[in-house]
N, C-alpha and C positions, 0 to 999 in steps of 0.2 A: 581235554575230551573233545570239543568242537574242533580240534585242529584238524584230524581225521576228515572228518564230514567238512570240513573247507577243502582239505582237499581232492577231495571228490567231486565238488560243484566245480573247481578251478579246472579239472579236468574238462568237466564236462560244458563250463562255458568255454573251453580251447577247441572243443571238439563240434562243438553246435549241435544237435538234435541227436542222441542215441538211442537207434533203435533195436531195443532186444535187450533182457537180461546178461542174456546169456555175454552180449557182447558185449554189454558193462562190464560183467564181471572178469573177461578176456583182458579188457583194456586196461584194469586195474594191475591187474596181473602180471601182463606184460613189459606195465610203466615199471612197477615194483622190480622185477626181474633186472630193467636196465638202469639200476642203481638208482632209482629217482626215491624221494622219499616217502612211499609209503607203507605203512605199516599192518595191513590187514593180516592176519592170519589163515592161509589158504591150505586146504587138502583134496587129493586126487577123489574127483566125484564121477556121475556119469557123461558129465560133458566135459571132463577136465579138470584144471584147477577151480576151486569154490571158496567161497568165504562168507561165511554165515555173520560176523562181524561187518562185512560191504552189506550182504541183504539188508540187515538190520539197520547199520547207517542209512542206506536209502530209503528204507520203510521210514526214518524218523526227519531224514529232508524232508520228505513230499509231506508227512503230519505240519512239520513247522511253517510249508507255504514255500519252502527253499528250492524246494524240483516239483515240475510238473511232471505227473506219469499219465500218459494216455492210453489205456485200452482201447485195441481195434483187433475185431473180430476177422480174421482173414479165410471165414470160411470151414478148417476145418483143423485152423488153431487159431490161438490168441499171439499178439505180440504187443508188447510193450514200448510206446514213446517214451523217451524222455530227455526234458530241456528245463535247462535254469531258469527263474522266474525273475522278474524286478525285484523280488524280496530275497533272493537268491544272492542275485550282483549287490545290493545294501549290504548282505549281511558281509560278503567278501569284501568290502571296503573298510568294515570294521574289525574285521579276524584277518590276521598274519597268518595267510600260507604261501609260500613260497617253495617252490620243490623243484626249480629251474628254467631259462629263458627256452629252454631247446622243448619244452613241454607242447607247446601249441601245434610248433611241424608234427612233432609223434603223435599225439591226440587227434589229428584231421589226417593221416597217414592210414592210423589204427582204423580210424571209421567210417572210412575209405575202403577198407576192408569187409569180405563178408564175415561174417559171423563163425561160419564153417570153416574158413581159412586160419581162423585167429582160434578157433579153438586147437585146430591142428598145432599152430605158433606156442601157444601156452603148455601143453600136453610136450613138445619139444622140448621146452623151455624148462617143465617141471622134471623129466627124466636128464637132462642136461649134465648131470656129473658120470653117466654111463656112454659106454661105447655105440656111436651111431649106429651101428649093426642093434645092439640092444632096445636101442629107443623107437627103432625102425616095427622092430619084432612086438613090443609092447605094441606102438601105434595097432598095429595089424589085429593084434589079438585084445586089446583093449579098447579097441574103437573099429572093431568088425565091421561094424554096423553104417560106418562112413565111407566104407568103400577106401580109402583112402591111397592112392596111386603114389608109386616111387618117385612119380615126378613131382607131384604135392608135396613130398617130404624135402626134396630137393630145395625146392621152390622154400619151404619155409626156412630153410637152411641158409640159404640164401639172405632172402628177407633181413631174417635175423641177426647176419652178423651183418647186413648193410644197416640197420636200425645200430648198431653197436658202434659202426666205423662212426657214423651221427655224432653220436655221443660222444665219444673220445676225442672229435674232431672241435668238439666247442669247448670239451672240458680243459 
């Protein structure tokens, strides 16, 4: 049960400071997609891939003292910090997670990233067994509302099979 939620913090101490849900739940995502080992169960929501299983794990890190979450008011939303704690890195010296060396680069790659971009990446990523034309046309009609440019899709196209070459090149 704990292996889960270790490897969430292991992400997220590779990654240093994530800020936004949204882009937690991207990075999970996205790890998962490129073979890595995690396990959450994810379905098509209004910002893309979702997993009420990540929510939940992260609501019960931050309970046990394992993730800090910071609320900051930006005015005319909320956004969400979050960073592993001292009780955090304890608990991963005690819990085997392991999910690969090549984690760290991808983890500080992803969050490096904006938030908007990586929801684009995952949304890719989830229509992925359809024809580009197809995935292009949901984007459009599935995420109206991001405006989303043919060069953006490109771009994440890209991205993604350079996130992949990574992978293949270490495994």
């Amino acid at each position: 049960m704990l292996q889960e939620h270790a490897k969430v913090l292991l992400l997220l101490e590779q990654a240093g400071e994530v800020v936004g849900r949204k882009k937690l739940q991207k990075m999970v995502y996205i790890t998962q997609k490129l073979r890595f080992d995690f396990n959450q169960r994810f379905y098509f929501h209004f910002y893309g891939p979702y997993s009420e299983e990540l929510t939940l794990e992260v609501e019960e890190l931050c309970d046990l003292g394992f993730l800090e979450e910071v609320l900051e008011d930006k005015g005319n939303y909320n956004v969400y910090r979050y960073r592993i704690t001292d009780k955090g890195k304890d608990f991963l010296q005690h819990v085997k997670a392991d999910v690969g060396n090549l984690l760290p680069v991808l983890a500080q790659q992803m969050n490096a990233s904006s938030a908007r971009f990586l929801e684009l990446v995952s949304t890719v990523l989830y229509f992925e067994r359809l024809p580009r034309e197809e995935v292009e046309e949901k984007i459009q009609t599935l995420k109206a509302k991001s405006n989303y440019t043919t060069d953006e899709i490109t771009d994440a196209y890209t991205w993604i099979e350079g996130l992949r070459k990574t992978v293949q090149l270490s495994g």
